[in-house]
Backbone of each chain as ProteinMPNN parsed JSONL, in Angstrom:
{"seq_chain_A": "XXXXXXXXXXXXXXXXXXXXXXXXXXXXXXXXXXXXXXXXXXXXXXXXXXXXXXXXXXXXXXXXXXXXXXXXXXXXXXXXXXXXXXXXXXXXXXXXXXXXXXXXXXXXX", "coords_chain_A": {"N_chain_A": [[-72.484, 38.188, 157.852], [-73.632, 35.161, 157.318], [-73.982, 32.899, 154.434], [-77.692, 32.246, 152.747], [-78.979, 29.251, 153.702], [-80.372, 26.424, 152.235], [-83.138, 23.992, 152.801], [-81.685, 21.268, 152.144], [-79.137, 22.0, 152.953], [-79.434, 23.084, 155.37], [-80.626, 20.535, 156.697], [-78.571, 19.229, 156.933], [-76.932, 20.608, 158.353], [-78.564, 20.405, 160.8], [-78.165, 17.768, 161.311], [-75.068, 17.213, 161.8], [-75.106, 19.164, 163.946], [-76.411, 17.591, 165.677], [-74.549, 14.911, 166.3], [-72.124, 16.419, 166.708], [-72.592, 17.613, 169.175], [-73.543, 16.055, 172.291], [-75.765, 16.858, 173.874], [-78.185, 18.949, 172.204], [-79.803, 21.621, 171.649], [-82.541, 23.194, 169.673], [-83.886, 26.564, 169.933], [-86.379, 29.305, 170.728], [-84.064, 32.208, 170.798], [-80.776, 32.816, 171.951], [-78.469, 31.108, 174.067], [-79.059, 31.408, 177.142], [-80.205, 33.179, 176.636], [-83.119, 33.126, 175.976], [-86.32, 33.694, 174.34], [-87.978, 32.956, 175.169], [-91.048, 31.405, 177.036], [-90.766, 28.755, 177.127], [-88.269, 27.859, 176.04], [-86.577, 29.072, 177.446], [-87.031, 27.777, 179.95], [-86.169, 25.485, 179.157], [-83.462, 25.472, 179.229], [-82.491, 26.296, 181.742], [-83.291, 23.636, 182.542], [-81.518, 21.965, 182.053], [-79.36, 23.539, 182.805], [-79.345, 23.069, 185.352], [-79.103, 19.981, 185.356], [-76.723, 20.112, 185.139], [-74.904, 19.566, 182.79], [-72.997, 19.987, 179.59], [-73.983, 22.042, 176.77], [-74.967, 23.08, 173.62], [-76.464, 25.806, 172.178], [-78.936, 26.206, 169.649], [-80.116, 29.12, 167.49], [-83.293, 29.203, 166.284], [-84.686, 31.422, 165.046], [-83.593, 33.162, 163.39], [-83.796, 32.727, 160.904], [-86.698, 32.063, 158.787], [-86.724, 29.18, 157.497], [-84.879, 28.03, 158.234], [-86.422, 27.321, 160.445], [-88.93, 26.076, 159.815], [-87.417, 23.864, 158.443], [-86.466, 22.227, 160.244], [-88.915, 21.765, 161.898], [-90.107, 20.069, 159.962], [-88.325, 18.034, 159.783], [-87.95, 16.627, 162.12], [-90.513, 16.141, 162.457], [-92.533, 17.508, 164.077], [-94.223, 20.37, 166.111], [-93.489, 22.281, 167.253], [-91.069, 24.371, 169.184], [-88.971, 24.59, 172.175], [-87.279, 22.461, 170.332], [-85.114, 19.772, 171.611], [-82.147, 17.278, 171.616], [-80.679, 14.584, 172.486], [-77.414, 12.338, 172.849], [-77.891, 12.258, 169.817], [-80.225, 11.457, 169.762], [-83.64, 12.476, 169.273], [-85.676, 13.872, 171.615], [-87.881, 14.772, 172.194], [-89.558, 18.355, 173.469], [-89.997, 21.269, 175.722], [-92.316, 19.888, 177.542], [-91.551, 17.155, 177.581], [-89.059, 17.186, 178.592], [-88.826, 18.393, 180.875], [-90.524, 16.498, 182.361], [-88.928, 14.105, 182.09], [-86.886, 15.29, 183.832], [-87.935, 15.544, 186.357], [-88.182, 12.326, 186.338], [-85.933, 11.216, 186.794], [-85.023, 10.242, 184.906], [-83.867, 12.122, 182.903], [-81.542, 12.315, 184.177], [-79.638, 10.093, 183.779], [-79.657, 9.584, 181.269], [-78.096, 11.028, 180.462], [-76.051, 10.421, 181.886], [-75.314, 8.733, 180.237], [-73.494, 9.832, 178.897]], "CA_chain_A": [[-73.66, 37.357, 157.547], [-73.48, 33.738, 156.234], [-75.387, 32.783, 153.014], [-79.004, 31.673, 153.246], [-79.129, 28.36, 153.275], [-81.644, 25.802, 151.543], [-83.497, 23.382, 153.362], [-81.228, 20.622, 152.411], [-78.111, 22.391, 153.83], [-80.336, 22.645, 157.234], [-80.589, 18.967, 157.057], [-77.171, 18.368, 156.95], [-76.128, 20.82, 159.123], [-78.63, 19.455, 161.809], [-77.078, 15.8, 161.359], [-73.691, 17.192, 161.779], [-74.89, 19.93, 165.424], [-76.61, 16.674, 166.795], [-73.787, 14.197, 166.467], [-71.199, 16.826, 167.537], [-73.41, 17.929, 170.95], [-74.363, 15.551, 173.189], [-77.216, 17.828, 174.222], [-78.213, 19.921, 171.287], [-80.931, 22.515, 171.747], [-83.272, 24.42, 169.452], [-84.727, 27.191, 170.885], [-86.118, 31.053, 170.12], [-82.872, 32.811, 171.205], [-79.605, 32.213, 171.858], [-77.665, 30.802, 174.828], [-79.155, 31.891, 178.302], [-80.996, 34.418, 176.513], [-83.851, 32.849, 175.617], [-86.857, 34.656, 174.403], [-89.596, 32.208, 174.918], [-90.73, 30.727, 178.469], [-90.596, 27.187, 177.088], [-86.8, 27.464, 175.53], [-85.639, 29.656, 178.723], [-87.143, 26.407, 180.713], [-85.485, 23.858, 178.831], [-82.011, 25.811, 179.605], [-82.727, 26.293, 182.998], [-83.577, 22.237, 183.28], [-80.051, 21.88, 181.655], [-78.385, 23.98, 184.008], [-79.684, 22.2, 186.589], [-78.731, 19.085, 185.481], [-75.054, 20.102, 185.031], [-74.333, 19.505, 181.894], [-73.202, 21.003, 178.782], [-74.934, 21.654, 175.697], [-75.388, 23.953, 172.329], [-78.083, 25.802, 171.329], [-79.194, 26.96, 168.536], [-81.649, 30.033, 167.902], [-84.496, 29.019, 165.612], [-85.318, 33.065, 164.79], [-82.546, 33.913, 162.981], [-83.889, 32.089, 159.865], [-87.688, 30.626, 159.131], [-86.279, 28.363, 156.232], [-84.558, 26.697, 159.589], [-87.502, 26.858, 161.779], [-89.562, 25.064, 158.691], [-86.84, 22.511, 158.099], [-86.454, 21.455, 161.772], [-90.249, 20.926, 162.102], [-90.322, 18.907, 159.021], [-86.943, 17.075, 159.933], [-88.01, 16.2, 163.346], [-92.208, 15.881, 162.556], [-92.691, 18.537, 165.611], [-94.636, 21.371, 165.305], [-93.23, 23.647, 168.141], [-90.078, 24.928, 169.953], [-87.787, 24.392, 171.827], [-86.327, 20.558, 170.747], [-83.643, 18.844, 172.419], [-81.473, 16.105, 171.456], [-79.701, 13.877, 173.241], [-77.19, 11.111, 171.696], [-78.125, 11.837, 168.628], [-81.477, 11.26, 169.571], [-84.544, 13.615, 169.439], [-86.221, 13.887, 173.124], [-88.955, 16.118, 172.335], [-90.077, 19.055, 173.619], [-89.946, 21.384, 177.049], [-92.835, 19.074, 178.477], [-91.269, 15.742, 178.141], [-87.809, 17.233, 179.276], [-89.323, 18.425, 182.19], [-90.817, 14.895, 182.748], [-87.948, 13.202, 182.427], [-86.294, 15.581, 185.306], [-88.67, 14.867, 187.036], [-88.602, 11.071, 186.933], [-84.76, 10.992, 187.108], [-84.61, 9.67, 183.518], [-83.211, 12.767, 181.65], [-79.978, 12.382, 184.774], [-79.788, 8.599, 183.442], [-79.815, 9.683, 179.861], [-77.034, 12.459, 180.567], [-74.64, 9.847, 182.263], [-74.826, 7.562, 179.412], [-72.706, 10.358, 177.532]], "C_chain_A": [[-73.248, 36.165, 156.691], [-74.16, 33.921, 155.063], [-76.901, 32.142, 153.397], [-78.401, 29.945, 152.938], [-80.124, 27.267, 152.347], [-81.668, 24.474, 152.32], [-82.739, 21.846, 153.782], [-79.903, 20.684, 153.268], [-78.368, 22.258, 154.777], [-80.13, 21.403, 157.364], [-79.469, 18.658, 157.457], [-76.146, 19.408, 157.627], [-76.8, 20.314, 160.712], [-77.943, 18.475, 162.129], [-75.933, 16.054, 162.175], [-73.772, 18.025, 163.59], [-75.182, 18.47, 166.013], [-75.681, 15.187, 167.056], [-72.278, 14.838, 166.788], [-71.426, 17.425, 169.025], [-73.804, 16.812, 171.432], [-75.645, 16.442, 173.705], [-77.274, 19.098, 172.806], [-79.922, 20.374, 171.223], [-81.544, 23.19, 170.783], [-84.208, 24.928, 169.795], [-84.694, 28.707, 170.165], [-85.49, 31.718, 171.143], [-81.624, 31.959, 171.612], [-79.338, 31.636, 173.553], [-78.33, 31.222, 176.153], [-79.718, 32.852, 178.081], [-82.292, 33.997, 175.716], [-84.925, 33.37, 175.146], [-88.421, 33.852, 174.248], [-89.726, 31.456, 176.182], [-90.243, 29.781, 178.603], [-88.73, 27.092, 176.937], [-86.578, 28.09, 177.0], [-85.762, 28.058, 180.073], [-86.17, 25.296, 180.401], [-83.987, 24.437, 179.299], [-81.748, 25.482, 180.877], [-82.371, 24.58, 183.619], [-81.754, 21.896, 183.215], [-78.922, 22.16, 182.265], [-78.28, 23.13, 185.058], [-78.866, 20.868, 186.491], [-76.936, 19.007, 185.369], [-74.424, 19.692, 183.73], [-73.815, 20.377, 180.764], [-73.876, 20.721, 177.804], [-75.181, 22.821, 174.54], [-76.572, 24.369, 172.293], [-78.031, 26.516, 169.716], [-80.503, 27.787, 168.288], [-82.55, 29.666, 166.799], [-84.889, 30.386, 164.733], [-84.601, 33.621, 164.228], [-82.976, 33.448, 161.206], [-85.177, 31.309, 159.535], [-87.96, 29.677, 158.071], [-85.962, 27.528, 157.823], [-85.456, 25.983, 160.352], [-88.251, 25.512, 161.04], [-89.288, 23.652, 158.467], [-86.601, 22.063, 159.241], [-87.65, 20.582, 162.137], [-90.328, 19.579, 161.266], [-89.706, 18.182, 159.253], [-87.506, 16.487, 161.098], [-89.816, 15.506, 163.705], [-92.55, 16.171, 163.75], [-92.82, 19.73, 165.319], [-94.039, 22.414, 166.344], [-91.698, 23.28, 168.386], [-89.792, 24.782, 170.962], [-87.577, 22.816, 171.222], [-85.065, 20.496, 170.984], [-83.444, 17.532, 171.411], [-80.23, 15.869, 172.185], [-78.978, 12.51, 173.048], [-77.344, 10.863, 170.53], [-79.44, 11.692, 168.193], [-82.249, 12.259, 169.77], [-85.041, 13.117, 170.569], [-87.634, 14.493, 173.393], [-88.903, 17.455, 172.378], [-89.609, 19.492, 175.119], [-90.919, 20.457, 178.15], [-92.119, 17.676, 178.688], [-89.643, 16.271, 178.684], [-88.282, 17.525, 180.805], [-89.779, 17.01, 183.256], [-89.945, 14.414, 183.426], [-86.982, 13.814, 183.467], [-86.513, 15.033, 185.988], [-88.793, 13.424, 187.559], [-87.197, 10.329, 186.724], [-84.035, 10.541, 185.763], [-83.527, 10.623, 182.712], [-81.434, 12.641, 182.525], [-79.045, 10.835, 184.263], [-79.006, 8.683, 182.27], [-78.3, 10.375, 179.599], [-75.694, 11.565, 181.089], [-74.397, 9.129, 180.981], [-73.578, 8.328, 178.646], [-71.247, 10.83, 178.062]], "O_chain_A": [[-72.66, 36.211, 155.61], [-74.807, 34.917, 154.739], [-77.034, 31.551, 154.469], [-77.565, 29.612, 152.099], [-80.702, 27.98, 151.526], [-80.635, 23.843, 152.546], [-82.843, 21.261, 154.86], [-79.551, 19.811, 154.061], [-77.783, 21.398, 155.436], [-79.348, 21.083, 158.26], [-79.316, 17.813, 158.339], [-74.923, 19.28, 157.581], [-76.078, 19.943, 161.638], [-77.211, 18.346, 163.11], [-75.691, 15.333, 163.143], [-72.912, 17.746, 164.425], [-74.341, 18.032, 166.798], [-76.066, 14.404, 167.924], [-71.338, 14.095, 167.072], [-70.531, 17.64, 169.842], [-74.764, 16.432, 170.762], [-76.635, 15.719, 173.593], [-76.409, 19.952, 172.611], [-80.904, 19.714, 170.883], [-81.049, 24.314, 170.865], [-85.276, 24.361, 170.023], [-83.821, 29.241, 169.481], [-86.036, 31.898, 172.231], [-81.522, 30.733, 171.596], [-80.306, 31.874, 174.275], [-77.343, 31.912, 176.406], [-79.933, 33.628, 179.011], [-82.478, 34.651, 174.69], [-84.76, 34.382, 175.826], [-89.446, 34.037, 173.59], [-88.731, 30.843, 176.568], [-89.505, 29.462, 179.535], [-88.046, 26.353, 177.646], [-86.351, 27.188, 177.806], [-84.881, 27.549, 180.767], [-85.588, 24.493, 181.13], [-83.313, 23.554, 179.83], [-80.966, 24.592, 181.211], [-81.655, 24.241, 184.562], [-80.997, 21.659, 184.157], [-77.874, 21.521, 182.362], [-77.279, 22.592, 185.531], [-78.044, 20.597, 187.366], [-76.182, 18.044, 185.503], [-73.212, 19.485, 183.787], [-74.131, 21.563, 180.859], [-74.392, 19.619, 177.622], [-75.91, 23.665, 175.062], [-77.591, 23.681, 172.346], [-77.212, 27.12, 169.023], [-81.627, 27.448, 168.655], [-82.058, 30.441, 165.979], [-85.449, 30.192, 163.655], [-84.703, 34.841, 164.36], [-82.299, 33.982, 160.327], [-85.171, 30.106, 159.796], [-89.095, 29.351, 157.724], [-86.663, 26.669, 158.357], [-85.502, 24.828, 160.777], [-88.229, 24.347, 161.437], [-90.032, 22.68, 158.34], [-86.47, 20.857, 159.034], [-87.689, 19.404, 162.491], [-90.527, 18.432, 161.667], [-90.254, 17.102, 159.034], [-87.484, 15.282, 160.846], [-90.239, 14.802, 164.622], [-92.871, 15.288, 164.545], [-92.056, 20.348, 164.578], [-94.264, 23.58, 166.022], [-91.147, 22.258, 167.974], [-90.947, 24.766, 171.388], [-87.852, 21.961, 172.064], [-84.125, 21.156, 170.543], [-84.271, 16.973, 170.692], [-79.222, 16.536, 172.422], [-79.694, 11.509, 173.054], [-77.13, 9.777, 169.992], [-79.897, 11.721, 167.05], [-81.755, 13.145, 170.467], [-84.935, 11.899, 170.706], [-88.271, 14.639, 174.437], [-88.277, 17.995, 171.466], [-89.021, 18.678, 175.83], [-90.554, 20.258, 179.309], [-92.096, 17.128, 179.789], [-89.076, 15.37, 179.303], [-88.009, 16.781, 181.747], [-89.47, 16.693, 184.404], [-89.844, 14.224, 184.638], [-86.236, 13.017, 184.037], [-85.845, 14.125, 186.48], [-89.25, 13.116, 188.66], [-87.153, 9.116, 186.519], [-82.82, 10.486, 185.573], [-82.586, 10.178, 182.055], [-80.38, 12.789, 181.906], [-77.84, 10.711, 184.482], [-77.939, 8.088, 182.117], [-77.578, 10.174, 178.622], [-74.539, 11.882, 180.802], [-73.224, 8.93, 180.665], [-72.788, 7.71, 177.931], [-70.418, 11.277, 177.27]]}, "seq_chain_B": "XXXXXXXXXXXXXXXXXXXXXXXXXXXXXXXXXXXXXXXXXXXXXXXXXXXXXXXXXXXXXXXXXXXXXXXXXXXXXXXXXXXXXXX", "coords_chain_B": {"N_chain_B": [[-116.05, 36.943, 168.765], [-112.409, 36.517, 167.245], [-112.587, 35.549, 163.513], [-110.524, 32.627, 163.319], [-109.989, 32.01, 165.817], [-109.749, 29.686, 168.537], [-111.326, 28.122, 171.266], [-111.372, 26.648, 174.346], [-113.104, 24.556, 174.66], [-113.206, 23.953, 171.737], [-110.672, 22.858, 171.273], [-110.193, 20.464, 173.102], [-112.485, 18.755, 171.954], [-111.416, 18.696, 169.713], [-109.176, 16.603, 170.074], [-110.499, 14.477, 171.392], [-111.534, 13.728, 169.444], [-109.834, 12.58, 167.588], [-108.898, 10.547, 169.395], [-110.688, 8.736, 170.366], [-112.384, 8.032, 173.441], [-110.321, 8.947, 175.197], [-109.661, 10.904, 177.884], [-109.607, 14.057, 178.324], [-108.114, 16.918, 179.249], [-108.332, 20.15, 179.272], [-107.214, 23.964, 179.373], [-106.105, 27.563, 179.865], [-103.19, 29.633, 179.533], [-101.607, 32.626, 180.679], [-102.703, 34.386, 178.641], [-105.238, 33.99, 175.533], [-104.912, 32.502, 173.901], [-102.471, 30.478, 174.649], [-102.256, 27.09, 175.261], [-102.769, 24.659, 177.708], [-102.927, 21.381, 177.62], [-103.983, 17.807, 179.28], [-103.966, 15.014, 178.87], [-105.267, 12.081, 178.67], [-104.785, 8.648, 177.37], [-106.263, 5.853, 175.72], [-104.983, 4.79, 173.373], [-102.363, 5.46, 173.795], [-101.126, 3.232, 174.793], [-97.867, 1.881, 175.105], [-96.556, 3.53, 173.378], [-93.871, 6.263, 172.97], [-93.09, 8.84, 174.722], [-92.383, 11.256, 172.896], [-94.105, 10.05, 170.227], [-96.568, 9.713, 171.491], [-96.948, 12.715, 171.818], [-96.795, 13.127, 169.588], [-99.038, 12.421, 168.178], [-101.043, 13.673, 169.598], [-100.363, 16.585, 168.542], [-100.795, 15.98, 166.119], [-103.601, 16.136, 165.782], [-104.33, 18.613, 165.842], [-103.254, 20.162, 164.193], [-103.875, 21.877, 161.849], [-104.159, 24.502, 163.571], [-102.151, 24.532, 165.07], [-99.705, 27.409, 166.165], [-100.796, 29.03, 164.95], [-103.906, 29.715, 166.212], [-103.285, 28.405, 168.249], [-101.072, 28.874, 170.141], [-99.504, 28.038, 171.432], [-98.772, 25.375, 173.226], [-98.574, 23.606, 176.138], [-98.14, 19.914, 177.058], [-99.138, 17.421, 178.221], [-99.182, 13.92, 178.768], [-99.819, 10.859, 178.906], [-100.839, 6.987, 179.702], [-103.921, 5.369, 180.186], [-103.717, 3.684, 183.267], [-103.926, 0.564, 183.961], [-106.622, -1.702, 185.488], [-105.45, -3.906, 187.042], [-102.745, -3.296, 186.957], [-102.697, -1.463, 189.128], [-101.19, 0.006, 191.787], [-101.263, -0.699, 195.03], [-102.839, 1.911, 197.802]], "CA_chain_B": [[-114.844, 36.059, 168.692], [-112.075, 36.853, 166.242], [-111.834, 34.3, 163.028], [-109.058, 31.687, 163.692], [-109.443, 31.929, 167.631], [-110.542, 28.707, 169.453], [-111.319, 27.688, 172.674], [-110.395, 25.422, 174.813], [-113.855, 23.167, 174.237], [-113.207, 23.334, 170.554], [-109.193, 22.103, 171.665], [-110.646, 19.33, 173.631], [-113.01, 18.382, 171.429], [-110.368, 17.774, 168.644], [-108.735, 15.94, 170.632], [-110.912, 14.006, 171.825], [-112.446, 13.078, 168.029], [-108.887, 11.794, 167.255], [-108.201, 9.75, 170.472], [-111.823, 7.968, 171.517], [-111.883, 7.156, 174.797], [-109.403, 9.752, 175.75], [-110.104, 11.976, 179.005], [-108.816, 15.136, 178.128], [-108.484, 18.352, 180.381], [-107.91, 21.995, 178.291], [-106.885, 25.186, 179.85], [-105.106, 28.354, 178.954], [-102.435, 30.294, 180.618], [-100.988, 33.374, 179.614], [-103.932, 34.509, 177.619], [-106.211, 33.003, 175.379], [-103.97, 31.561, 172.284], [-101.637, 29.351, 175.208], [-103.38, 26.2, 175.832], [-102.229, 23.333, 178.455], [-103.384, 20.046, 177.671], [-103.265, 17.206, 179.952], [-104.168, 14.004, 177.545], [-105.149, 10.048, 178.868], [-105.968, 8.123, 176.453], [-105.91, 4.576, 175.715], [-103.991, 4.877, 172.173], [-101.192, 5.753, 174.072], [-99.955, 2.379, 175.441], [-96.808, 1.118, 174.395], [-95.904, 4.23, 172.667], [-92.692, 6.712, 173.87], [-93.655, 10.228, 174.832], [-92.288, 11.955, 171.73], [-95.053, 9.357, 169.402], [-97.824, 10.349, 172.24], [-97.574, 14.101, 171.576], [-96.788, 13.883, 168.025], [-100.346, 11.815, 167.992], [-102.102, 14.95, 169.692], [-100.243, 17.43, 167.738], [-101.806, 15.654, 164.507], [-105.266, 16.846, 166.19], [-104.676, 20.089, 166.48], [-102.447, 20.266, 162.97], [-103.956, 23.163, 161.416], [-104.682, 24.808, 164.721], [-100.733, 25.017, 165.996], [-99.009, 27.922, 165.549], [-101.386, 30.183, 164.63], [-104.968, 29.988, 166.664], [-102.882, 27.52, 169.591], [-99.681, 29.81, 169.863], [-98.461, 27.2, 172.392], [-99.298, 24.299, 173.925], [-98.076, 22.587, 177.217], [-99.103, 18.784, 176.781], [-98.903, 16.41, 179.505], [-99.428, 12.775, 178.139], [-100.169, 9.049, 179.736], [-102.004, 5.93, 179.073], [-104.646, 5.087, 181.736], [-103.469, 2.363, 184.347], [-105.414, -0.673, 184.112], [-107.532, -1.666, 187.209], [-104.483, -4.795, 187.43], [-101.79, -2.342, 187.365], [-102.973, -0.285, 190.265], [-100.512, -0.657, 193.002], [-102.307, -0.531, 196.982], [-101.871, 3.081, 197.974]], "C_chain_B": [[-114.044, 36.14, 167.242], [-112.158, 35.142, 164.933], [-110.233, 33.979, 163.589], [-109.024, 31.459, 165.109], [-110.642, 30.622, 167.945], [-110.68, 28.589, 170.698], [-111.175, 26.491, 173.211], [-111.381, 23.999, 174.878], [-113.267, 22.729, 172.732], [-111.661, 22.452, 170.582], [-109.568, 20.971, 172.041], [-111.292, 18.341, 172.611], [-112.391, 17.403, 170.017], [-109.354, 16.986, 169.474], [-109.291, 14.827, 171.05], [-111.888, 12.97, 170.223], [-111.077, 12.293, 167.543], [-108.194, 11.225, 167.635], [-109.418, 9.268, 170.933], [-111.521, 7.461, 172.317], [-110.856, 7.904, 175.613], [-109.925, 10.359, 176.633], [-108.959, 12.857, 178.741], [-109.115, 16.518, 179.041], [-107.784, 19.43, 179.578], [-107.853, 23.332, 179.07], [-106.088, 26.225, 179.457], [-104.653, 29.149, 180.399], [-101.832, 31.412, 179.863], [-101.531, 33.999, 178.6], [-104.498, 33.594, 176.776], [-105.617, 31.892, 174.185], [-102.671, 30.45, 173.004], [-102.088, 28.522, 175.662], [-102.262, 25.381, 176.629], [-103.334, 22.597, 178.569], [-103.214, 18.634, 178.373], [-104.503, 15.622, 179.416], [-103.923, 12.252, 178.348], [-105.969, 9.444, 178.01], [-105.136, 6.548, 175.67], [-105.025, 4.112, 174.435], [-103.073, 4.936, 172.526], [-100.391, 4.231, 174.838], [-98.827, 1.596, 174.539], [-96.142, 2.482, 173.223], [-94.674, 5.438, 173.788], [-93.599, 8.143, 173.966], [-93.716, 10.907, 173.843], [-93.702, 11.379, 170.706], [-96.262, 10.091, 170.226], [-97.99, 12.067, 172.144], [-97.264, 14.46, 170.5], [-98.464, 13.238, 167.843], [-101.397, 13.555, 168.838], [-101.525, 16.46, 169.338], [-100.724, 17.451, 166.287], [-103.343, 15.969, 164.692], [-105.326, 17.679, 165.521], [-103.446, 20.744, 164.923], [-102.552, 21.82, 162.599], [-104.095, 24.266, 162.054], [-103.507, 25.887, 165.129], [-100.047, 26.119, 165.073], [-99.704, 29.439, 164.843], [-103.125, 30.386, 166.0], [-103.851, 29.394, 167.952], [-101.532, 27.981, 169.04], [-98.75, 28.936, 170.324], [-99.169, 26.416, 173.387], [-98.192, 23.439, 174.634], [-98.705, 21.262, 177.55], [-98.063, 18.167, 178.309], [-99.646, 14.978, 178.85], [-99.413, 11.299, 178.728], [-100.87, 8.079, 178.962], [-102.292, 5.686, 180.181], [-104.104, 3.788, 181.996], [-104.449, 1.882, 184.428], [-105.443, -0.861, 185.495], [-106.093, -2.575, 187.754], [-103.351, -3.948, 187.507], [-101.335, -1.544, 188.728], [-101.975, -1.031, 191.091], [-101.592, -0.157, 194.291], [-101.618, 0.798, 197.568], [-101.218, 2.63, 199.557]], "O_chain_B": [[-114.66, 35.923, 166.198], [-111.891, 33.997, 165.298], [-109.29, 34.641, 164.022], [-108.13, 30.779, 165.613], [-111.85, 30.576, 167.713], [-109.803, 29.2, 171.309], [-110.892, 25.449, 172.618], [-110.975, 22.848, 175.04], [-112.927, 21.578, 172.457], [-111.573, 21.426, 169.908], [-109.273, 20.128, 171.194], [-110.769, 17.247, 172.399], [-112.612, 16.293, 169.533], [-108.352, 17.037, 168.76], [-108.459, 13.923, 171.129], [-112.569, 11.945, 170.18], [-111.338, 11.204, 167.033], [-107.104, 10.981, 167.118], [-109.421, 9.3, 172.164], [-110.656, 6.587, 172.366], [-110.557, 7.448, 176.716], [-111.093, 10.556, 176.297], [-107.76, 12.603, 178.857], [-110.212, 16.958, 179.385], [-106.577, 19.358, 179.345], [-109.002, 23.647, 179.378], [-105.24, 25.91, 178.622], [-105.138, 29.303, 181.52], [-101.553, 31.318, 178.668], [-100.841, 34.193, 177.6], [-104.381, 32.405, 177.07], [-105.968, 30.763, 173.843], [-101.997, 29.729, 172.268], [-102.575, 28.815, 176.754], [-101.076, 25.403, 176.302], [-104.356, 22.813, 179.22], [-102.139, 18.133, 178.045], [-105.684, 15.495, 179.739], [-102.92, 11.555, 178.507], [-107.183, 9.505, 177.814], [-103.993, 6.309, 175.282], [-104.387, 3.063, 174.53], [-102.294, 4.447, 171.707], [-99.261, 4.25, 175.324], [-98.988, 0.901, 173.536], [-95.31, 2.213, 172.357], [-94.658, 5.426, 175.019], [-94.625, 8.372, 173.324], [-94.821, 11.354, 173.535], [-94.439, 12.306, 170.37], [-96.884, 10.995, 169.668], [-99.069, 12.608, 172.384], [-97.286, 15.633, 170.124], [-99.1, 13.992, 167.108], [-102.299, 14.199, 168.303], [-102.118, 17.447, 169.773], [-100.965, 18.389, 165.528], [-104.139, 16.02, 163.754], [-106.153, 17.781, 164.615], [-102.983, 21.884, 164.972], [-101.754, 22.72, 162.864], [-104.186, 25.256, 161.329], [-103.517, 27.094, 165.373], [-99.824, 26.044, 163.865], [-99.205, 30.482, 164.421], [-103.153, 31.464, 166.592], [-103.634, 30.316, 168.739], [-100.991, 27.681, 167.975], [-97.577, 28.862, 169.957], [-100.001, 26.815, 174.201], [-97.272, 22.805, 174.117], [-99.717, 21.282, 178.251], [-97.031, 18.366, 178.95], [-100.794, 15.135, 178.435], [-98.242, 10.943, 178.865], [-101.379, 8.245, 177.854], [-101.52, 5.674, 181.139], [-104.018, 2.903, 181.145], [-105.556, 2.293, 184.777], [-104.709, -0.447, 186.392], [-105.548, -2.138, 188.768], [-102.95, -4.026, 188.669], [-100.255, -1.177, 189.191], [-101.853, -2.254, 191.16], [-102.511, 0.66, 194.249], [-100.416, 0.943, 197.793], [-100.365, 3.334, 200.097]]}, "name": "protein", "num_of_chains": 2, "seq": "XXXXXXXXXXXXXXXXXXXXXXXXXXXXXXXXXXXXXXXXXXXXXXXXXXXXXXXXXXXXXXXXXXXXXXXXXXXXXXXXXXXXXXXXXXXXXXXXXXXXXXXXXXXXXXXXXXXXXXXXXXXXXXXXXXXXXXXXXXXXXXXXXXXXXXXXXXXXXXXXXXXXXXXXXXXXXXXXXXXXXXXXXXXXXXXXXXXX"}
């Protein structure tokens, strides 16, 4: 077991997953084992699109979950980032499948 | 009806008090605490998707997470009449 962290540690270990992932996921559960329809979706889209990408589980800690929302001003699960950048949510990833944007987004990297 | 549980008028409704002019459609899936929202509303032009559903997650603030377990938003700004392309 690690140490707990404190909210600012979260901060600054976000910073550090979403500028070493090009696709960086949080989601409730881990890796392909998702335990929520929305996060198992956003994997799924991911697969699809062929890329790779990190996740991270949200449920292991709700000091993390807390400081993500607040860090990101997003009240739900899963978020994505891509570039560095936040993307949303499983609805707008889905979207942007959908309208060829998120394959666009994915070459830039 | 237990305290804390809403429905999907009172969902709409806040929604609809902090977007005038919005046409909003509310439904649940999955029982009664998973709502899907599908949100046009004229506040939304010129903003990115992420801004458009952090604007109808500020509705529904005290709401998410506990009464609205989960919400599937769908988000636009209505196409002006000049916009329309000829189907």
């Amino acid at each position: 077991m690690s140490e707990p962290r404190t909210p600012e540690q979260w901060i600054e270990q976000f910073r550090k997953e979403i500028a070493d992932h090009h696709v960086m996921v949080y989601a409730k559960g881990e890796k392909h084992a998702a335990v929520c329809g929305f996060s198992h979706r956003v994997m799924e889209i991911l697969d699809r699109a062929g890329t790779d990408y990190a996740v991270r589980n949200v449920l292991t800690d709700p000091v993390l979950l807390d400081t993500l929302c607040d860090f990101t001003n997003w009240p739900t699960t899963p978020q994505i980032f891509i570039g560095g950048e936040f993307v949303g949510g499983c609805d707008i990833l889905s979207e942007m499948e959908e309208s060829g944007e998120l394959g666009k987004l994915l070459a830039k990297g | 009806m237990r305290t804390g549980m809403v429905d999907t008028e009172a969902v709409r409704r806040r929604i609809e008090a902090a977007l005038p002019g919005a046409r909003v459609e509310v439904g649940t899936f999955r029982g009664d605490d998973h709502f899907r929202a599908i949100v046009e509303a004229p506040q939304f032009r010129g903003k990115s998707p992420v801004e458009q559903h952090r604007m109808v997650y500020a509705a529904l603030e005290d709401l998410l997470g506990d009464a609205v377990h989960a919400l599937a938003l769908k988000t636009r700004a209505p196409v002006a009449d000049h916009e329309r392309t000829s189907p």
